[in-house]
N, C-alpha and C positions, 0 to 999 in steps of 0.2 A: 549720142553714144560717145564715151570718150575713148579717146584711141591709147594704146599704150605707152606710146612718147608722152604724149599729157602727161600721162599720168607719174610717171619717170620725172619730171621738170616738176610736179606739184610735189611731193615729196622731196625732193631737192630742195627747191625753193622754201616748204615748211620746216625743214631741219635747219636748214640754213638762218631762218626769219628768227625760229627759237633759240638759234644759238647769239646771232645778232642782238637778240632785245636781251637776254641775260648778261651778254657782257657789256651791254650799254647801260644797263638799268645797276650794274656795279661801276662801271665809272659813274655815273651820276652818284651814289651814295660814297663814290671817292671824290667825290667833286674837280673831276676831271670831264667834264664835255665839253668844255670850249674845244675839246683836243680833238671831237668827233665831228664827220662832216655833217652839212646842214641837213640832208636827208636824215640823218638819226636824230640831231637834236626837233627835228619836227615834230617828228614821230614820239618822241622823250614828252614834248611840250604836249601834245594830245593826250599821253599817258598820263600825264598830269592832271588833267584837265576832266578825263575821265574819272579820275581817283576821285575827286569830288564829288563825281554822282553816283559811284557803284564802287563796290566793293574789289580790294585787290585782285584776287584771281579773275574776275569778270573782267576786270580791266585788263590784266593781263593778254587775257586771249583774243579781247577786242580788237586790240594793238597789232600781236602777235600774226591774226587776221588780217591786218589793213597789211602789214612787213609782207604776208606772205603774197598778197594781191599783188604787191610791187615789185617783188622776187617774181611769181608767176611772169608777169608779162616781160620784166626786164629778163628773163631765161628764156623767150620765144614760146612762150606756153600760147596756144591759140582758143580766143574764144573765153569763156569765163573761168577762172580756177573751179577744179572741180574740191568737192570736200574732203579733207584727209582728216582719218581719226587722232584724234587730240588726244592727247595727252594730261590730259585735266589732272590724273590723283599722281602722276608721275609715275617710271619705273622705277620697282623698286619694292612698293609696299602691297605685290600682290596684285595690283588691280590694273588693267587696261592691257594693251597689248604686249608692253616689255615684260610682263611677267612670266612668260613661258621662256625666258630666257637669263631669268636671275637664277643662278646657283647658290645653294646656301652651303657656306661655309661652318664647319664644325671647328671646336679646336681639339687638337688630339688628349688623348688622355693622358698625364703626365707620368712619366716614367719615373721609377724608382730610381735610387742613387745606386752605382752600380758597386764602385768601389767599396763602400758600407757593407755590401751585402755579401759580397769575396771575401772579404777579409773578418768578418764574422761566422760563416756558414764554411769555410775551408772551399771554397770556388764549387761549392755542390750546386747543378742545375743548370751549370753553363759551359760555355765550350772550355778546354784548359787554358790559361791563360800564360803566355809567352813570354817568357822572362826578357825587356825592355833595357834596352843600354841608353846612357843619359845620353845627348845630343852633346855635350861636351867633351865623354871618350869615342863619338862618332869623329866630330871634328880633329878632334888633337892624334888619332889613328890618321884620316887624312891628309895632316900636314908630314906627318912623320913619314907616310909611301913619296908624296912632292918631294921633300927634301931628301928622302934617298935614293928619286929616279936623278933629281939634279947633279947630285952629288958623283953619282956612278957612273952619269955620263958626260962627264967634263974629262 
């Protein structure tokens, strides 16, 4: 029976193993592992070693598998890792357990051009449009109340 800690510490430990081997398996194709401790580059060299007899994703999870065994017990998981669902097709495309959790984003439908449509149609179908003063006789009205609070109170 596995207890619910376990089980907390196996998923820890697998999230953790697959985020581990992804960005170690991109430093190596950046050929930066000298820069990783020897536990990863061990684990890099199996992966390798793997690759020769089986196929990428097989290899992958083989790995990913041994990371998480070593996670397991380096997190006090007692007893043998239990099995957590894999992630094999990734989340994403529908299939495995992240997909009850991807939102599919729409793009909206593009709006007409607004001004085009005012000033062809006489502003018919929309709210009335509020005659706009430039941002230029905004500011120069401003300096003009400054310069006569200054001025009237000297």
């Amino acid at each position: 029976m596995i207890k619910a800690a376990d089980m907390l510490i196996a998923r820890r430990a697998d999230t953790r193993a697959r985020a581990d081997f992804a960005t170690w398996k991109m430093l190596a194709k950046l050929n930066g592992t000298s820069s990783l401790p020897a536990e990863a580059q061990n684990f890099l060299a199996g992966y390798k070693a793997l690759l020769e007899k089986m196929a990428e994703p097989e290899a992958s999870e083989v790995t990913i598998h041994l990371i998480y065994r070593s996670y397991y017990a380096e997190m006090g998981g007692a007893g043998t890792p239990p099995d957590v669902k894999a992630y094999m097709n990734g989340p994403g495309n529908g299939e495995g357990p992240a997909a009850d959790n991807v939102t599919a984003f729409k793009r909206p439908a593009p709006k007409p051009a607004r001004t085009a449509q005012r000033t062809a149609q006489g502003n018919a179908g929309g709210p009335p449009a509020r005659p706009r003063l430039p941002v230029a006789l905004i500011f120069i009205c401003l300096v003009i109340v400054y310069v006569g609070v200054r001025y009237f109170w000297r």
